[in-house]
N, C-alpha and C positions, 0 to 999 in steps of 0.2 A: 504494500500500500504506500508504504513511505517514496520507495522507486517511484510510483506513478506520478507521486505528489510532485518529487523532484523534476521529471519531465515539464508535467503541465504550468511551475515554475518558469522551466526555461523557456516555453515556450509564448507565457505571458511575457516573459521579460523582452525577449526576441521584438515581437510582437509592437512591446511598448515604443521601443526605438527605433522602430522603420525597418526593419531586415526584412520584413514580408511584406514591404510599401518596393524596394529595392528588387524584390525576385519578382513579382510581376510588374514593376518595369525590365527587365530582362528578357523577361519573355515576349514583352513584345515586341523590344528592338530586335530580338532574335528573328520573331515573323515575320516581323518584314524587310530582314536580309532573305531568308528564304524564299521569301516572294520573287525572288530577281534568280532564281535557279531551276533548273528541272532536271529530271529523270538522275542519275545514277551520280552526279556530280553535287546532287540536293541532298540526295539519301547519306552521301559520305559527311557533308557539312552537318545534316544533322545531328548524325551519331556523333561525329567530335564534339557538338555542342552539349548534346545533352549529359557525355562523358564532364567536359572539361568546366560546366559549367552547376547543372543542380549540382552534380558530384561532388564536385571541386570548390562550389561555393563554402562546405564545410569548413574547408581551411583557413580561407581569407574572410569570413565573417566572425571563425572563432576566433582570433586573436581580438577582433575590436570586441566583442562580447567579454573576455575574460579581464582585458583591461580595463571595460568597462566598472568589471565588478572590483577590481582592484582598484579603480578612483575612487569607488562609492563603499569600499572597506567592506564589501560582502563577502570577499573570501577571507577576511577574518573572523568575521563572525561563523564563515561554516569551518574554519580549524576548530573550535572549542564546542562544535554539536556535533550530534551523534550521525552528522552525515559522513558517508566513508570516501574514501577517494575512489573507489568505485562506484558508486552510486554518484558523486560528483561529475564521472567521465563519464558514467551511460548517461547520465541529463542530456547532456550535454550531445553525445552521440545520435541518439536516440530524437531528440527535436529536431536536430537537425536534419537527418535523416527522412523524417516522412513530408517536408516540405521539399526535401531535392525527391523523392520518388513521385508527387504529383508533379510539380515541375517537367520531370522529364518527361512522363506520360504524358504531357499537354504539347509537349514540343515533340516527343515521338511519332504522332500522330502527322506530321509533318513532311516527317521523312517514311521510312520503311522499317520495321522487326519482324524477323518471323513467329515472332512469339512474344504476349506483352507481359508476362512472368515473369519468365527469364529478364527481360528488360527492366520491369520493375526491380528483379533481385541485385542485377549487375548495379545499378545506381542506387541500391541502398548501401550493397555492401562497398563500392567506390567511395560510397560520399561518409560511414565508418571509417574506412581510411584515412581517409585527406582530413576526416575530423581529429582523427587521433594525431596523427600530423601536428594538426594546428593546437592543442593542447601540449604537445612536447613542447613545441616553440614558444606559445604563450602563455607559459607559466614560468620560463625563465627569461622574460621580460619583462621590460621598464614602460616600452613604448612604440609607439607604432612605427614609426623607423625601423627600427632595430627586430623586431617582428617582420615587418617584407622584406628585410634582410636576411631573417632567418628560414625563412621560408623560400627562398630562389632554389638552395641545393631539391628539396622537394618537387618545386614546381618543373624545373628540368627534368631529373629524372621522373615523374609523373605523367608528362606531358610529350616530349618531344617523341620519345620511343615510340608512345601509344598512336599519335598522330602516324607515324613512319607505316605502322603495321596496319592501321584503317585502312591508309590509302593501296597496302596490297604487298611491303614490307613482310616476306615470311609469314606472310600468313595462313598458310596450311599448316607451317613449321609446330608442332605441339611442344618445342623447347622455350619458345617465347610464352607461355602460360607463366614462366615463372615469374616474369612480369606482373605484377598484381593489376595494374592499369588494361595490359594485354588482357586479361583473363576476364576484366570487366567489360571491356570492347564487345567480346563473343558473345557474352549474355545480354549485353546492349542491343546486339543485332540476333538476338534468337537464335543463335546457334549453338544447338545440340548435338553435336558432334563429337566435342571435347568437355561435355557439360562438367563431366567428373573432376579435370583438369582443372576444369576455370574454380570452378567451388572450394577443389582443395589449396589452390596457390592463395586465391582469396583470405580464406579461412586460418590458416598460415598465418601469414599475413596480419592482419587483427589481431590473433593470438601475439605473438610479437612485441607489437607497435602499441597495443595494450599493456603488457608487462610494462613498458621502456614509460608510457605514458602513467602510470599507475604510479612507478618510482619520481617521474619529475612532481606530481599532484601532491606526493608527501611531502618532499623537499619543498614546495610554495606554501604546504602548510605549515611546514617546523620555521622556516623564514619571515613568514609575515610578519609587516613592521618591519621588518632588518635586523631583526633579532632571532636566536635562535631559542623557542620556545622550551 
């Protein structure tokens, strides 16, 4: 109960500050680039979109979110309650998450998937990624400089590969699933081929970037203030 409480939290909070004023503006400037495209050159643009963008909104909105709460001393107050830094990282995960999977659905529809499951899965568990991402980074930081700074090594590796492989980059190759980007692409575009592959790189993956992000969520907790608790 407490988890659910934590989402619907962040997701008030989100909310309060424009992030869901921001994604559908997004969406629309997206439709109407795709308006200026047809047949199989639309279909490639959208799938990169909906990868690089509900997905990948996780990243670059969680840094201004956690900063957020570090101007307004919120994540001091949650070091001394009984919320854990797991349940701090699923809030967190988890709101973000179900507005990039309408997102993309909305913009999928645009393009082509052979399947809107798998689509939906590929950009939830993407946009978990890129969220865990942007909690490592934004919990050992000051500010929002220093945040897009921290976050470039990600966004290259995140992005450049995945684009390389849409456009036809080894992509029958089942070695590049270990790509976690790659392995969301497939399920972006319905492809059950390599479903097993895409789910377990994924999967992986999370497990991970979870741990790595669990340990930086204590460390901002034992720090807060600039003291060590």
């Amino acid at each position: 109960m407490r988890k659910i409480s934590i989402i619907k939290g962040d997701i008030v909070f989100q909310w309060k500050y424009g992030f869901y004023f921001l994604y559908v503006l997004v969406l629309f400037v997206y439709m109407i680039i795709f308006s200026f495209f047809e047949g199989n050159v639309r279909n490639i643009i959208v799938s990169c979109c909906v990868y690089s963008d509900p997905a990948a909104m996780g990243m670059f909105f969680m840094g201004a979110l956690i900063l957020l709460e570090k101007s307004q001393h919120i994540t001091a107050s949650l070091a001394i309650s009984p919320v854990s830094s797991e349940e701090y990282i699923l809030g967190k995960c988890a709101s973000f998450a179900v507005i990039s999977v309408i997102v993309g659905l909305l913009l999928i529809v645009q393009g082509h998937t052979d399947s809107y499951l798998l689509c939906m899965a590929g950009v939830f568990l993407s946009s978990v990624i890129f969220s865990l991402c942007g909690v490592i980074v934004g919990t050992g930081v000051g500010n929002l400089n220093r945040y897009i700074i921290g976050t470039l090594p990600f966004e290259l590796f995140g992005f450049a590969p995945v684009i390389a492989y849409r456009i036809g980059f080894m992509w029958d190759e089942s070695l590049m699933l270990i790509h976690p980007g790659c392995a969301a692409m497939r399920l972006i575009e319905g492809r059950a081929d390599m479903i097993a592959g895409s789910f377990a790189s994924l999967t992986l993956w999370i497990v991970f970037l979870f741990i790595i992000a669990d340990k930086c969520v204590r460390k901002m907790y034992r720090l807060v203030g600039g003291v060590k608790l």
